[in-house]
mmCIF file as Biopython writes it, N, C-alpha, C and O atoms, coordinates in Angstrom:
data_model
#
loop_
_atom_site.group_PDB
_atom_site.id
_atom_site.type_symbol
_atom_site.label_atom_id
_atom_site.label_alt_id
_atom_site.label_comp_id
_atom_site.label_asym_id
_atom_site.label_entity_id
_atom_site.label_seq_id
_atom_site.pdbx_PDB_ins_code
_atom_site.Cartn_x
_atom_site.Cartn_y
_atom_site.Cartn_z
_atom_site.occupancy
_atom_site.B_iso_or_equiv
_atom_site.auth_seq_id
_atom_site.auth_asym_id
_atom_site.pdbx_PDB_model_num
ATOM 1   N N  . UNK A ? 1  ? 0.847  -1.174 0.000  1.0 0.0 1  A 1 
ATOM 2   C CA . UNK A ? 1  ? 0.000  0.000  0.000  1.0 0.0 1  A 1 
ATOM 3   C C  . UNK A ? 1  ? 0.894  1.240  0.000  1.0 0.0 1  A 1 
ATOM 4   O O  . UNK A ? 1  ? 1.814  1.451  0.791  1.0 0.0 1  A 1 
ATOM 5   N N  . UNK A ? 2  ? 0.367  2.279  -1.314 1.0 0.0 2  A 1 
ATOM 6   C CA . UNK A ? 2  ? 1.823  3.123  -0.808 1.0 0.0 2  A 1 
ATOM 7   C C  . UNK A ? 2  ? 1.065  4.172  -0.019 1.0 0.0 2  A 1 
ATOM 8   O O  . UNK A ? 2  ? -0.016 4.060  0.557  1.0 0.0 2  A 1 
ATOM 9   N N  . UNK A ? 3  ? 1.668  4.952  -0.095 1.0 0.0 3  A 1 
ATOM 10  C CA . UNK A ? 3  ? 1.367  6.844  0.791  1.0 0.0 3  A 1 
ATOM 11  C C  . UNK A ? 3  ? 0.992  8.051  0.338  1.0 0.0 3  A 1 
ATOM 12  O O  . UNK A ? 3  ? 1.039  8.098  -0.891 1.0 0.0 3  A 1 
ATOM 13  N N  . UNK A ? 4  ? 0.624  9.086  0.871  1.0 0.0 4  A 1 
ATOM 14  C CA . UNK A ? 4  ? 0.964  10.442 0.118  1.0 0.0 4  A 1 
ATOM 15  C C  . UNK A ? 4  ? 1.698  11.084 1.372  1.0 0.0 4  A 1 
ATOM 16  O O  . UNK A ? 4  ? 1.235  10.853 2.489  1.0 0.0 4  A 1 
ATOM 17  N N  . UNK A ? 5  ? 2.673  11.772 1.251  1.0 0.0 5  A 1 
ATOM 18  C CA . UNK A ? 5  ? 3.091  12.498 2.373  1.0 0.0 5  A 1 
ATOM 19  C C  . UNK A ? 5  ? 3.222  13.958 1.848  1.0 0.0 5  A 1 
ATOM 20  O O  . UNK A ? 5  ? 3.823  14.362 0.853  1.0 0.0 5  A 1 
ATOM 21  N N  . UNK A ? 6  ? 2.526  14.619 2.747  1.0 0.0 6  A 1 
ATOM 22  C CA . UNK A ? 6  ? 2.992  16.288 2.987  1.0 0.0 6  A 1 
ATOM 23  C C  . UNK A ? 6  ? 3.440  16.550 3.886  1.0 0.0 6  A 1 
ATOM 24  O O  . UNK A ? 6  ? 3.436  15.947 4.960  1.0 0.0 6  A 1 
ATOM 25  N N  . UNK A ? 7  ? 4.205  18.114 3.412  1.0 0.0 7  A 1 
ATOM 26  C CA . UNK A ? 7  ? 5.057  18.604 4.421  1.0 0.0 7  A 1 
ATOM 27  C C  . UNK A ? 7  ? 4.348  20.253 5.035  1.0 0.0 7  A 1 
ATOM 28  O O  . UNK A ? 7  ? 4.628  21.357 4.568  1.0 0.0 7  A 1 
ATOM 29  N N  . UNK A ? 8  ? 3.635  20.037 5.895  1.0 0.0 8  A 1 
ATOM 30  C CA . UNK A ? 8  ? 3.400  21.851 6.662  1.0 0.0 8  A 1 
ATOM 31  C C  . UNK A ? 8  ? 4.704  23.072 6.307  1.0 0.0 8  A 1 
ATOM 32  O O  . UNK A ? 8  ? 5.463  23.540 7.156  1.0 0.0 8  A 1 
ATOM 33  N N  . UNK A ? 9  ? 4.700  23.234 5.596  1.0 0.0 9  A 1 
ATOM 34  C CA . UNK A ? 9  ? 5.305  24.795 5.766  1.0 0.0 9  A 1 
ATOM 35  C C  . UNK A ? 9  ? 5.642  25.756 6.659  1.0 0.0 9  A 1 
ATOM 36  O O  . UNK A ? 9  ? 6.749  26.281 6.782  1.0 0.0 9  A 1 
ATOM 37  N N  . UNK A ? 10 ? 4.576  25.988 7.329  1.0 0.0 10 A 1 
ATOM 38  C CA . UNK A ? 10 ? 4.303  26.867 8.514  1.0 0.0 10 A 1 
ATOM 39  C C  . UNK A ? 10 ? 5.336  26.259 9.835  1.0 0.0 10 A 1 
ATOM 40  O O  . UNK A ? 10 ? 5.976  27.002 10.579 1.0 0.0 10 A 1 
ATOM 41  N N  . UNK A ? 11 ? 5.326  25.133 9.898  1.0 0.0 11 A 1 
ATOM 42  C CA . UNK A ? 11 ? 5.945  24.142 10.953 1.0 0.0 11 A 1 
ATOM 43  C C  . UNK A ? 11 ? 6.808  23.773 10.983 1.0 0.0 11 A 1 
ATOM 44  O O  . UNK A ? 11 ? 7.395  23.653 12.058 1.0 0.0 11 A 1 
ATOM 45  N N  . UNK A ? 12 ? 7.526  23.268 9.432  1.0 0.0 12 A 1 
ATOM 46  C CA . UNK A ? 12 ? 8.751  22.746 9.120  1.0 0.0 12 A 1 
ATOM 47  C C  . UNK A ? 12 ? 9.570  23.582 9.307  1.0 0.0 12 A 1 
ATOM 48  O O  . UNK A ? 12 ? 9.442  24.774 9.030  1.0 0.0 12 A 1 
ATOM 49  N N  . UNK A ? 13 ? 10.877 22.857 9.992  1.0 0.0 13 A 1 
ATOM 50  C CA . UNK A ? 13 ? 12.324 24.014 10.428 1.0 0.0 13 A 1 
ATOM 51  C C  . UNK A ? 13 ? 13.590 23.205 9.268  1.0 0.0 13 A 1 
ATOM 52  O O  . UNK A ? 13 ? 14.796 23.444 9.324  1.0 0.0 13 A 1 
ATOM 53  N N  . UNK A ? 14 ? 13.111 22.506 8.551  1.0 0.0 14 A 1 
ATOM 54  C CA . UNK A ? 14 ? 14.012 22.200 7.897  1.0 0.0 14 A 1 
ATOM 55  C C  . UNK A ? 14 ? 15.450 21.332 8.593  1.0 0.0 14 A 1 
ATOM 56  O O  . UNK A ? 14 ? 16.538 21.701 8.151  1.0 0.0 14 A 1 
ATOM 57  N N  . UNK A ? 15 ? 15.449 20.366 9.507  1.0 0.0 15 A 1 
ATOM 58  C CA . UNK A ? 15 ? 16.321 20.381 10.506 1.0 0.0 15 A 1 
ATOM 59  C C  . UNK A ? 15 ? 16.964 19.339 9.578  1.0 0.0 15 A 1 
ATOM 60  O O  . UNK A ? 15 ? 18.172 19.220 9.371  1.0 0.0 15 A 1 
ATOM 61  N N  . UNK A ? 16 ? 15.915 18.561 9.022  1.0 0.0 16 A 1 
ATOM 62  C CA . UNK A ? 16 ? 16.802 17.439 8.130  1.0 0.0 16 A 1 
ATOM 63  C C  . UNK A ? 16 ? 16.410 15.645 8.885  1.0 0.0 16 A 1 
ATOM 64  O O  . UNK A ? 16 ? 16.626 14.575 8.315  1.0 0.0 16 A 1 
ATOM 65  N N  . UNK A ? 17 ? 15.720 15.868 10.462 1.0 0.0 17 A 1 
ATOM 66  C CA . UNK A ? 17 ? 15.414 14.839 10.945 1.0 0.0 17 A 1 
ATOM 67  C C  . UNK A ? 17 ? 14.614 13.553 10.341 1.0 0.0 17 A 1 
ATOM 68  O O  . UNK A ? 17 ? 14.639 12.358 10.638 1.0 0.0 17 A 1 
ATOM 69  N N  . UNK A ? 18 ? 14.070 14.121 9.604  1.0 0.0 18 A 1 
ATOM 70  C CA . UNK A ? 18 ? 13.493 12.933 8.518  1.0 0.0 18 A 1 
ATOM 71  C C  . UNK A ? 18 ? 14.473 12.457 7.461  1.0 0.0 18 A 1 
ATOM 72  O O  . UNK A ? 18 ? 14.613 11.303 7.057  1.0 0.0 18 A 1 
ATOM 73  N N  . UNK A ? 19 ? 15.041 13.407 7.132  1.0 0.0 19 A 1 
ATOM 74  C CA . UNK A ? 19 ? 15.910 13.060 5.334  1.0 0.0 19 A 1 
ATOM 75  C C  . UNK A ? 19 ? 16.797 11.447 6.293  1.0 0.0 19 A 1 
ATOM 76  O O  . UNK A ? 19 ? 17.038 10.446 5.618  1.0 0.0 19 A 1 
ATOM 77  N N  . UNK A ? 20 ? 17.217 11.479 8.077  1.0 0.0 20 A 1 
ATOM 78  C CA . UNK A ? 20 ? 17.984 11.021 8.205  1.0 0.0 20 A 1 
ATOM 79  C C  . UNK A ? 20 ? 17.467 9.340  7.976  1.0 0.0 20 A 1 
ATOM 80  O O  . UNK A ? 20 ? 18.210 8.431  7.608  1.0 0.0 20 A 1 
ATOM 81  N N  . UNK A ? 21 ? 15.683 9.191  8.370  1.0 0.0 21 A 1 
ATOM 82  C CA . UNK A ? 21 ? 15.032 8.486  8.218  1.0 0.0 21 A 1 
ATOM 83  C C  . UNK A ? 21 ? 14.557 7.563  7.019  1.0 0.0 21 A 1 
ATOM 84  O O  . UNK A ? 21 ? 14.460 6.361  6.774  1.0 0.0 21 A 1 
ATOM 85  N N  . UNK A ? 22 ? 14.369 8.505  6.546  1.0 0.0 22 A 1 
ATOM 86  C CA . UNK A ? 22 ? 14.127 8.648  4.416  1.0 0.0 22 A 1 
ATOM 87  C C  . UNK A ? 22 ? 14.575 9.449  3.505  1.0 0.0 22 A 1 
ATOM 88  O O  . UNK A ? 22 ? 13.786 10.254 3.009  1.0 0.0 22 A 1 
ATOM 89  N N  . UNK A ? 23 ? 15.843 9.416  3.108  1.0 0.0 23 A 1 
ATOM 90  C CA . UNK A ? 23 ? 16.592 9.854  2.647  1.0 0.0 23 A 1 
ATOM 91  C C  . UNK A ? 23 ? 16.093 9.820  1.063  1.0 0.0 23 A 1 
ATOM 92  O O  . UNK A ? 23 ? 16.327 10.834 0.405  1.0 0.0 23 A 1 
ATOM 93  N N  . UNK A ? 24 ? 15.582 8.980  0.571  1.0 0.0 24 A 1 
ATOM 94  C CA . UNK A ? 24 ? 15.088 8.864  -0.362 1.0 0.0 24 A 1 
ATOM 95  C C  . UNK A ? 24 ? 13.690 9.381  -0.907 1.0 0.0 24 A 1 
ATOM 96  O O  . UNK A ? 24 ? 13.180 9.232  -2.017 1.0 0.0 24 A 1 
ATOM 97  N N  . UNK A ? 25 ? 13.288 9.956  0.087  1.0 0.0 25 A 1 
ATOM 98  C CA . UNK A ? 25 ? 11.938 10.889 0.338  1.0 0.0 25 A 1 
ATOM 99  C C  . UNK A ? 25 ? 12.112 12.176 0.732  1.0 0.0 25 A 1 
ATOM 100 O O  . UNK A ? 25 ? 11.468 13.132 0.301  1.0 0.0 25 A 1 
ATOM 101 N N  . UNK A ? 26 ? 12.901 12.210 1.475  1.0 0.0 26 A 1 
ATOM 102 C CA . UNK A ? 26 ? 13.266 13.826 1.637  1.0 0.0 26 A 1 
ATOM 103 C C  . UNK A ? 26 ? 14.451 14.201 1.617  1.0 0.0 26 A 1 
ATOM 104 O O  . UNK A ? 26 ? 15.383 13.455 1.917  1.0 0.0 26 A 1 
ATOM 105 N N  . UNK A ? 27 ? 14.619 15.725 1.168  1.0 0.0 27 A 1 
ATOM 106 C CA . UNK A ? 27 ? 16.001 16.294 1.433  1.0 0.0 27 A 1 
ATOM 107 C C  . UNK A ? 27 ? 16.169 17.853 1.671  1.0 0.0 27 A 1 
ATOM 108 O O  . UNK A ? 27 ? 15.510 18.747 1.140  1.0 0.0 27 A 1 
ATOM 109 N N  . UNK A ? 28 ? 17.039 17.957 2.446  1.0 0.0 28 A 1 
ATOM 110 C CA . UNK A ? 28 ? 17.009 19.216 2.401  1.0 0.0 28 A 1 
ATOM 111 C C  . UNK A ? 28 ? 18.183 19.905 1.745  1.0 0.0 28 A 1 
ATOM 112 O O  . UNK A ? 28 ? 19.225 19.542 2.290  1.0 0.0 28 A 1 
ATOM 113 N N  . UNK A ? 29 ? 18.389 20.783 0.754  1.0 0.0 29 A 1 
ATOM 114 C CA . UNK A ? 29 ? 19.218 21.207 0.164  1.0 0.0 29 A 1 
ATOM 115 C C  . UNK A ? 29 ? 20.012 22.001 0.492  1.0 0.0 29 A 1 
ATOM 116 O O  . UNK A ? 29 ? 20.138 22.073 1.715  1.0 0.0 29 A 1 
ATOM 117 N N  . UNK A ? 30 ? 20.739 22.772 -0.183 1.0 0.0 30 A 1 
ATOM 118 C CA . UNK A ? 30 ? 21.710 24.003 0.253  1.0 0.0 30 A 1 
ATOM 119 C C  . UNK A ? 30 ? 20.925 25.460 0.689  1.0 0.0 30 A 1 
ATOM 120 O O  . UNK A ? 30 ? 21.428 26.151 1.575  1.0 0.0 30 A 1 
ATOM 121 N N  . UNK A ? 31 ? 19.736 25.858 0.053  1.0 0.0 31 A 1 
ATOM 122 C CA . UNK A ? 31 ? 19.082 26.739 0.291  1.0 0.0 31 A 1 
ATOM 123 C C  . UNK A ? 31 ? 18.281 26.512 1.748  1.0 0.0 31 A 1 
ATOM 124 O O  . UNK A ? 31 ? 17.421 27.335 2.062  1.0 0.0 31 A 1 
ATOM 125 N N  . UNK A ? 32 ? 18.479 25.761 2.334  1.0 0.0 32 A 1 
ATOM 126 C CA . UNK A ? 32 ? 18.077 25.105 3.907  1.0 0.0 32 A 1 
ATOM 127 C C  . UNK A ? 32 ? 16.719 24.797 3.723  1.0 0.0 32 A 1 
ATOM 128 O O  . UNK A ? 32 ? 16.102 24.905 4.783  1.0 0.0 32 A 1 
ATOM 129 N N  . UNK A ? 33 ? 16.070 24.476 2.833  1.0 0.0 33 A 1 
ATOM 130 C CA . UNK A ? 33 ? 14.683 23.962 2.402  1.0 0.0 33 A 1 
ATOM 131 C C  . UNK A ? 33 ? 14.406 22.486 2.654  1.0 0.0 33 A 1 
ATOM 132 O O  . UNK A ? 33 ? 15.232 21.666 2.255  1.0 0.0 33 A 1 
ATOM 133 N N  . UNK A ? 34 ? 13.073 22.003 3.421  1.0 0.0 34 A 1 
ATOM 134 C CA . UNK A ? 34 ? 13.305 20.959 2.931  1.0 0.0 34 A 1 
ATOM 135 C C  . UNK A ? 34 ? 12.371 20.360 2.051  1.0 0.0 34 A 1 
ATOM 136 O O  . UNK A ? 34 ? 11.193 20.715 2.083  1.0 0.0 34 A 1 
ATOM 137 N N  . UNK A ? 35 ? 12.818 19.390 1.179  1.0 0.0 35 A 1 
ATOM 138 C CA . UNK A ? 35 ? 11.777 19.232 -0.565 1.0 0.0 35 A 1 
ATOM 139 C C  . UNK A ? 35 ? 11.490 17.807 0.077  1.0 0.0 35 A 1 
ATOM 140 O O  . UNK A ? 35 ? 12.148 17.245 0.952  1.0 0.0 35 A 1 
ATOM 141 N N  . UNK A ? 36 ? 10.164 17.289 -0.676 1.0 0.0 36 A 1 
ATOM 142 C CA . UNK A ? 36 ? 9.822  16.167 -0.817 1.0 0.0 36 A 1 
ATOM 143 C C  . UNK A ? 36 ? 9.800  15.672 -2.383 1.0 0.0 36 A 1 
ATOM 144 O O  . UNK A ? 36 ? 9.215  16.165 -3.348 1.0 0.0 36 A 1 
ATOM 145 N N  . UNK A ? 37 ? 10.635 14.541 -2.288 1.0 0.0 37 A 1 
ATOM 146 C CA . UNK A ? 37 ? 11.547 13.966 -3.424 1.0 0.0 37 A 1 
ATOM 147 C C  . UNK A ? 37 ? 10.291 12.968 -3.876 1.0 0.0 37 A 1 
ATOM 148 O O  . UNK A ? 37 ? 10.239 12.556 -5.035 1.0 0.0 37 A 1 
ATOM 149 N N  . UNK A ? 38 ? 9.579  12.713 -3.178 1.0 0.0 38 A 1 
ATOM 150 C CA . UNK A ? 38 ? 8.183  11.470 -3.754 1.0 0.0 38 A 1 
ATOM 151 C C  . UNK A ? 38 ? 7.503  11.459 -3.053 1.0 0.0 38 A 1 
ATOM 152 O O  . UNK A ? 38 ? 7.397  10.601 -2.177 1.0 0.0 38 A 1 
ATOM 153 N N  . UNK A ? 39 ? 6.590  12.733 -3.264 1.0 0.0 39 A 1 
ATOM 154 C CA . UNK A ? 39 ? 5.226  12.451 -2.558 1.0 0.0 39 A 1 
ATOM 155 C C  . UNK A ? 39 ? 4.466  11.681 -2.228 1.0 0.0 39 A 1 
ATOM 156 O O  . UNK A ? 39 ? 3.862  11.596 -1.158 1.0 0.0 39 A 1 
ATOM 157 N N  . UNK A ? 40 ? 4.420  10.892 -3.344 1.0 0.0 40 A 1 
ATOM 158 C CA . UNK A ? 40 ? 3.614  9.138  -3.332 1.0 0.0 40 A 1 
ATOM 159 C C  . UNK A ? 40 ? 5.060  8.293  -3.137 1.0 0.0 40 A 1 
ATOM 160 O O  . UNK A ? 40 ? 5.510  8.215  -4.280 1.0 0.0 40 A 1 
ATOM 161 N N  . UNK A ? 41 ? 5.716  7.822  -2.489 1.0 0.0 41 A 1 
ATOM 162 C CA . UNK A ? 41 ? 6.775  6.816  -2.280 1.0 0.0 41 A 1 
ATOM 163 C C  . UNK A ? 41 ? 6.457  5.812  -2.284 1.0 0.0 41 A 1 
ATOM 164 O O  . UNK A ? 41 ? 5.595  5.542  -1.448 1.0 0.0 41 A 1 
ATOM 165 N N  . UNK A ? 42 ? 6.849  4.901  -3.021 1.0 0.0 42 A 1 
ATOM 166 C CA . UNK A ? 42 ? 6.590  3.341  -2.666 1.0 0.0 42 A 1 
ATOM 167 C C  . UNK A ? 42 ? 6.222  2.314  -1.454 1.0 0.0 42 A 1 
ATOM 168 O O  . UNK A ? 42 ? 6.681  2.759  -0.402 1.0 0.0 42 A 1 
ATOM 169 N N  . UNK A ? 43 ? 5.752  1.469  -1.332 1.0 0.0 43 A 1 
ATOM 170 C CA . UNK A ? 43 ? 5.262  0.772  -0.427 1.0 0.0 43 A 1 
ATOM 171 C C  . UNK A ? 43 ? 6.506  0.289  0.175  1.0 0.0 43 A 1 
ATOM 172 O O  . UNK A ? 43 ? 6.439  0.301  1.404  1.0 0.0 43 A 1 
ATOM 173 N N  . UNK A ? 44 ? 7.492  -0.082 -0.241 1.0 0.0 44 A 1 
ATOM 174 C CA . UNK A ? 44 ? 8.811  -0.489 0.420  1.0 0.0 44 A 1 
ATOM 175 C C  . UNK A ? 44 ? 9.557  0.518  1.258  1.0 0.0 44 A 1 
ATOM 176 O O  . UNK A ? 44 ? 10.412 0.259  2.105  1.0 0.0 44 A 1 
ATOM 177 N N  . UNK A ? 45 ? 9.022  1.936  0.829  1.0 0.0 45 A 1 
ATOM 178 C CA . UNK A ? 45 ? 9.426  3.303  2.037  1.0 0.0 45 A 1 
ATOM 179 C C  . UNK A ? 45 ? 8.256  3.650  3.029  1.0 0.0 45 A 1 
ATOM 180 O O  . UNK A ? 45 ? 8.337  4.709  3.652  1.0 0.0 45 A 1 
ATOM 181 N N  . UNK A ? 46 ? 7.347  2.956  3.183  1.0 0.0 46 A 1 
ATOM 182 C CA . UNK A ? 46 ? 6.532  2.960  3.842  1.0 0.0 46 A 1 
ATOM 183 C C  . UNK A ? 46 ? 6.768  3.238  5.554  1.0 0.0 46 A 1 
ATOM 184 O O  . UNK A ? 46 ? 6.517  4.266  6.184  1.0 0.0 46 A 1 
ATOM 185 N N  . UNK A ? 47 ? 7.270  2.098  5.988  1.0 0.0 47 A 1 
ATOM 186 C CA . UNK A ? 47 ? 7.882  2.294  7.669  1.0 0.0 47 A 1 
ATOM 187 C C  . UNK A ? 47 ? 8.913  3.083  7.829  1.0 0.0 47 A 1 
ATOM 188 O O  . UNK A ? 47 ? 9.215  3.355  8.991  1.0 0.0 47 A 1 
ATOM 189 N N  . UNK A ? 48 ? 9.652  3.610  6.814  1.0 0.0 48 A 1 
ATOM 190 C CA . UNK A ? 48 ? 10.714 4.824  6.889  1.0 0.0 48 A 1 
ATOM 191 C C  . UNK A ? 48 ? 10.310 5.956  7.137  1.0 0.0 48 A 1 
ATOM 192 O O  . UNK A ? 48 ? 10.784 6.771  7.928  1.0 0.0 48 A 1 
ATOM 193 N N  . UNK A ? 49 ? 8.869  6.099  6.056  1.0 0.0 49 A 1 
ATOM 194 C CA . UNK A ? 49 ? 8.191  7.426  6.013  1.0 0.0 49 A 1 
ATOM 195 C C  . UNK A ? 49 ? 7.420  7.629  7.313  1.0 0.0 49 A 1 
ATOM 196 O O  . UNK A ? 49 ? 7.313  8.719  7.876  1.0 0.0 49 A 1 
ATOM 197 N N  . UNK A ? 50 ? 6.871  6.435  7.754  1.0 0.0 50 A 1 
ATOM 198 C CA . UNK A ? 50 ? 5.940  6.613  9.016  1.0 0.0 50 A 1 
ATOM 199 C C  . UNK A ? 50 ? 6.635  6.947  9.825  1.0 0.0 50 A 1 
ATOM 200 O O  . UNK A ? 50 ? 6.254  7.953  10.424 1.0 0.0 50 A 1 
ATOM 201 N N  . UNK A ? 51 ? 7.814  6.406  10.226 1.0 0.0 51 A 1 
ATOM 202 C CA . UNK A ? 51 ? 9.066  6.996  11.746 1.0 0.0 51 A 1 
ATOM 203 C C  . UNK A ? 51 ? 9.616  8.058  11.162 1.0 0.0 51 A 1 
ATOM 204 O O  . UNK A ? 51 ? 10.256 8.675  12.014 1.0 0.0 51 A 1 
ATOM 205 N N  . UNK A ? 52 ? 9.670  8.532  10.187 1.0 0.0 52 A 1 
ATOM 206 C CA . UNK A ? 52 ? 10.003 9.889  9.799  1.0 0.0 52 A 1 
ATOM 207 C C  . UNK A ? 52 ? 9.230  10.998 10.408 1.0 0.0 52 A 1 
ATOM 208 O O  . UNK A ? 52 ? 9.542  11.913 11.170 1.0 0.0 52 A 1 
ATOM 209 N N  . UNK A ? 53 ? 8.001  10.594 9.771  1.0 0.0 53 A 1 
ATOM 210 C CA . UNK A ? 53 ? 6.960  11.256 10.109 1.0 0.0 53 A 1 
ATOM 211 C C  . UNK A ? 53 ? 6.644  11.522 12.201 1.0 0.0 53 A 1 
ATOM 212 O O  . UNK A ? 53 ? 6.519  12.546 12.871 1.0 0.0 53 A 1 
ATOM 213 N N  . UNK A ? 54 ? 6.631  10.249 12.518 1.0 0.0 54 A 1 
ATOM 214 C CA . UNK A ? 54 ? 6.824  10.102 14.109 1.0 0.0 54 A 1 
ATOM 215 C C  . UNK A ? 54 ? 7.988  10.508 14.725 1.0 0.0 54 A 1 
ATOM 216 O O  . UNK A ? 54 ? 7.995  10.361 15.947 1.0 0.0 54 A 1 
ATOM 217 N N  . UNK A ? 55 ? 9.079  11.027 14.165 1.0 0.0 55 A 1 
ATOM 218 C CA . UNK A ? 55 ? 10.329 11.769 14.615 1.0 0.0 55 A 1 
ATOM 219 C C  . UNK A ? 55 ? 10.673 13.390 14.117 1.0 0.0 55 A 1 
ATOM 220 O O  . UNK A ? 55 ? 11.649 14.140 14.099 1.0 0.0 55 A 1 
ATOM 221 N N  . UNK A ? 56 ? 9.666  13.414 13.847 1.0 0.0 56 A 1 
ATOM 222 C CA . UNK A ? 56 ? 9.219  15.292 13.252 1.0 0.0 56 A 1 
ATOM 223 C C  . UNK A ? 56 ? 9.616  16.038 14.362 1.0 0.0 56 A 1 
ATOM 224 O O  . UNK A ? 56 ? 8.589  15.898 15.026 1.0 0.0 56 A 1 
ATOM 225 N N  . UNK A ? 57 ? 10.409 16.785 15.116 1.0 0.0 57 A 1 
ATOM 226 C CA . UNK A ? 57 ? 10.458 17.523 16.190 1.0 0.0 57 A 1 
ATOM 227 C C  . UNK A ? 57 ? 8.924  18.456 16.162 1.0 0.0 57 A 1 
ATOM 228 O O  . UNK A ? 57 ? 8.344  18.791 17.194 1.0 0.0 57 A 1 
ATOM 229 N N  . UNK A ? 58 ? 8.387  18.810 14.628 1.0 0.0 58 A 1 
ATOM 230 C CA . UNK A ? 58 ? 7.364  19.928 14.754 1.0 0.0 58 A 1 
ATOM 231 C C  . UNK A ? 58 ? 5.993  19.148 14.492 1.0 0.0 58 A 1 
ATOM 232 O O  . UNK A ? 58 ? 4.855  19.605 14.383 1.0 0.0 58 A 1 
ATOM 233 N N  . UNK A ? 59 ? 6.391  18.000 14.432 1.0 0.0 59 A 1 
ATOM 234 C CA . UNK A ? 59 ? 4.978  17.211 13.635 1.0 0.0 59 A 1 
ATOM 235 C C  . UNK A ? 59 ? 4.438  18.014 12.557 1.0 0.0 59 A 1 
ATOM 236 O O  . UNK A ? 59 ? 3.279  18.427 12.578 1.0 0.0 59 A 1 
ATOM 237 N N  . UNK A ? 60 ? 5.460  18.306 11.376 1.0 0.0 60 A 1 
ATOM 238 C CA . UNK A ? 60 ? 5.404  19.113 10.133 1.0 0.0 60 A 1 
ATOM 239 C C  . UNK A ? 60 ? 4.853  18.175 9.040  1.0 0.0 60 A 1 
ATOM 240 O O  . UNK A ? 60 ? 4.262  18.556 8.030  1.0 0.0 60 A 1 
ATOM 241 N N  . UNK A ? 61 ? 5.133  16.857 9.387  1.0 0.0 61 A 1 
ATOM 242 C CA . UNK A ? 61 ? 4.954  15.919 7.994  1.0 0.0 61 A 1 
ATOM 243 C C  . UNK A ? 61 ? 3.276  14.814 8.418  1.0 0.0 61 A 1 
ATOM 244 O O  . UNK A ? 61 ? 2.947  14.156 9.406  1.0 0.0 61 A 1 
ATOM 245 N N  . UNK A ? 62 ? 2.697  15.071 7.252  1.0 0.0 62 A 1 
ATOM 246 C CA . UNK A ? 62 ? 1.377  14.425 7.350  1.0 0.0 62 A 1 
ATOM 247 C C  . UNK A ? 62 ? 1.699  13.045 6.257  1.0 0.0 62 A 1 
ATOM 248 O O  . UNK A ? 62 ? 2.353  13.268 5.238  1.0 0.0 62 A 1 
ATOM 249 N N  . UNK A ? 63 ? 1.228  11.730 6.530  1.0 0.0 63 A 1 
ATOM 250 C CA . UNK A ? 63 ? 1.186  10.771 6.157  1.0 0.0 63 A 1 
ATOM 251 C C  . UNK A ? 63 ? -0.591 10.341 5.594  1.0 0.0 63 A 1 
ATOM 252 O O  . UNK A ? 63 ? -1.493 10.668 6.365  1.0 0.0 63 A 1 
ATOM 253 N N  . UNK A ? 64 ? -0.808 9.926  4.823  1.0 0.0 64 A 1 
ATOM 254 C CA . UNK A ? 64 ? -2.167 9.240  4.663  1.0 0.0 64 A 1 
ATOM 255 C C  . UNK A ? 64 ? -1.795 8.186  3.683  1.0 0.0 64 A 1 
ATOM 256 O O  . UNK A ? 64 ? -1.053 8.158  2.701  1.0 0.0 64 A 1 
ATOM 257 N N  . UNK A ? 65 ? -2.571 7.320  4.288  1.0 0.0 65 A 1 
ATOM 258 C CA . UNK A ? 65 ? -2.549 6.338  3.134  1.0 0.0 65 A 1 
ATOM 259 C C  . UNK A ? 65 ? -3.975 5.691  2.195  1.0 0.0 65 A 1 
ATOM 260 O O  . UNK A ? 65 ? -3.797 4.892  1.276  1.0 0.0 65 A 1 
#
């Protein structure tokens, strides 16, 4: 089953605590932004994205599936 994940704006500090999680889903670049690399990610990034998501210092990242 895969996902959609968003990222709050308002909330996100860009710290990078997820990219460390799902690196392959998120990143944050040189401009200190952080981008979502696959909104819909595969079912095999699934439990990466969810403890990503559960290790948010701001609870910035929304998961639905």
């Amino acid at each position: 089953m895969s996902v959609e994940v968003r990222i709050d704006r308002d909330l996100c500090e860009s710290n990078a605590v997820c990219q460390q999680f799902a690196p392959e889903v998120f990143e944050v670049r040189d401009d200190d932004l952080l981008y979502v690399l696959q909104p819909n990610p595969p079912a095999e990034s699934r439990e990466a994205v969810l403890l990503a998501a559960e290790r948010c210092p701001r609870q910035a990242i929304t998961v639905t599936e």
